[in-house]
C-alpha positions in Angstrom: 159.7 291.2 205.0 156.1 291.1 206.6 158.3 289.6 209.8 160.4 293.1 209.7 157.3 295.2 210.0 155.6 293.6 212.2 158.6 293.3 215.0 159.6 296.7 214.1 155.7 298.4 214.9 156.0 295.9 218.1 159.6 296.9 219.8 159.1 300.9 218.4 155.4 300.6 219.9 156.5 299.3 223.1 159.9 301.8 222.8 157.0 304.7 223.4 155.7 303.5 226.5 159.0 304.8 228.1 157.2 308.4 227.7 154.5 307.3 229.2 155.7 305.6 232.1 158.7 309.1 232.2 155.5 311.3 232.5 153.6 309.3 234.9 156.7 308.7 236.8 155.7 304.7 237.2 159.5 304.3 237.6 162.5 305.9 237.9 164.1 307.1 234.1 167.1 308.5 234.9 168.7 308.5 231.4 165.7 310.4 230.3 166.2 314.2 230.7 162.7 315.8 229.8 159.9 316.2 232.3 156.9 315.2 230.1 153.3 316.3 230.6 150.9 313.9 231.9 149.2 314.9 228.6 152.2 314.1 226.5 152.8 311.1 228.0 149.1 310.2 227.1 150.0 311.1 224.0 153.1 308.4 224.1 150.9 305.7 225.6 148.2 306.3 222.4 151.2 306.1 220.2 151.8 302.7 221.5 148.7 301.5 221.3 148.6 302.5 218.0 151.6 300.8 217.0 150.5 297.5 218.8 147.2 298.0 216.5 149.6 298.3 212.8 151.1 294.7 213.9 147.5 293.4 214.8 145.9 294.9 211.6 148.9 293.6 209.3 148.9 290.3 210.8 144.9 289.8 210.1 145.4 291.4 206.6 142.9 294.3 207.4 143.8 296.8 204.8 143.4 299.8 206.8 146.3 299.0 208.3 148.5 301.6 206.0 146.2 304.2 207.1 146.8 303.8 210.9 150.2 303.0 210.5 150.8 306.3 208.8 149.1 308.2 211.3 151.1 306.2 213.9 154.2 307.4 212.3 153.0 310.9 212.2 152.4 311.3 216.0 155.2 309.3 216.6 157.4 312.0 214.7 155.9 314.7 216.4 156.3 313.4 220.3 160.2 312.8 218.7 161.0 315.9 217.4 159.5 317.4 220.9 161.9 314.9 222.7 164.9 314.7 220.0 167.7 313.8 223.0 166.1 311.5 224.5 164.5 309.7 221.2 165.9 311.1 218.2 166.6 307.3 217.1 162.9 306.2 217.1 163.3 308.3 213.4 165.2 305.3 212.2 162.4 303.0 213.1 159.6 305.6 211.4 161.4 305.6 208.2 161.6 301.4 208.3 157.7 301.7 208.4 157.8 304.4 205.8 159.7 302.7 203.2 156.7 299.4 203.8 154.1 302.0 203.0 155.9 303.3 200.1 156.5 299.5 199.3 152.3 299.2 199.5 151.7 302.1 198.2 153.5 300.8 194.9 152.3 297.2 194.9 148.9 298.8 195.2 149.3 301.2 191.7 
């Protein structure tokens, strides 16, 4: 199950720099219909990041990995529900991670 989060956090983490690199216009994203701020796709790029650093923390057994990956999944949700067309399916992948810190959250009581 630890293998299913931490590829999940991975591809959904890398999934987000699409908003960065739409924003920034790096390279042409013709499937993507919104014209994103440079300041949203900041936002995208820090949601990556974060994402990259859930895997890292969960790998090395740091426990404060819950607490970033819940705030991962919160600005995840929030650049999503700005963006629906274009990434309404990332919710799929923010519920996988929600249902592993529901899992912790019981192991833990």
């Amino acid at each position: 199950m630890s293998f299913v989060f931490i590829v999940t956090c991975i591809i959904h983490g890398l999934i987000h720099l699409f908003g960065f690199v739409n924003a920034f216009r790096l390279a042409k994203m013709e499937d993507m219909a919104s014209n994103l701020s440079k300041f949203e796709g900041l936002l995208w790029l820090i949601s990556t990041l974060a994402f990259l650093s859930c895997a890292l923390l969960f790998i090395f057994d740091i426990p404060e990995w819950s607490i970033l990956t819940l705030g991962s999944i919160a600005l995840s949700q929030v650049l999503i529900f700005r963006n629906w067309g274009d990434s309404k399916f990332g919710t799929l992948a923010n519920l996988v991670l929600l249902l592993f810190l529901a899992n912790d959250y019981y192991q833990w009581l």
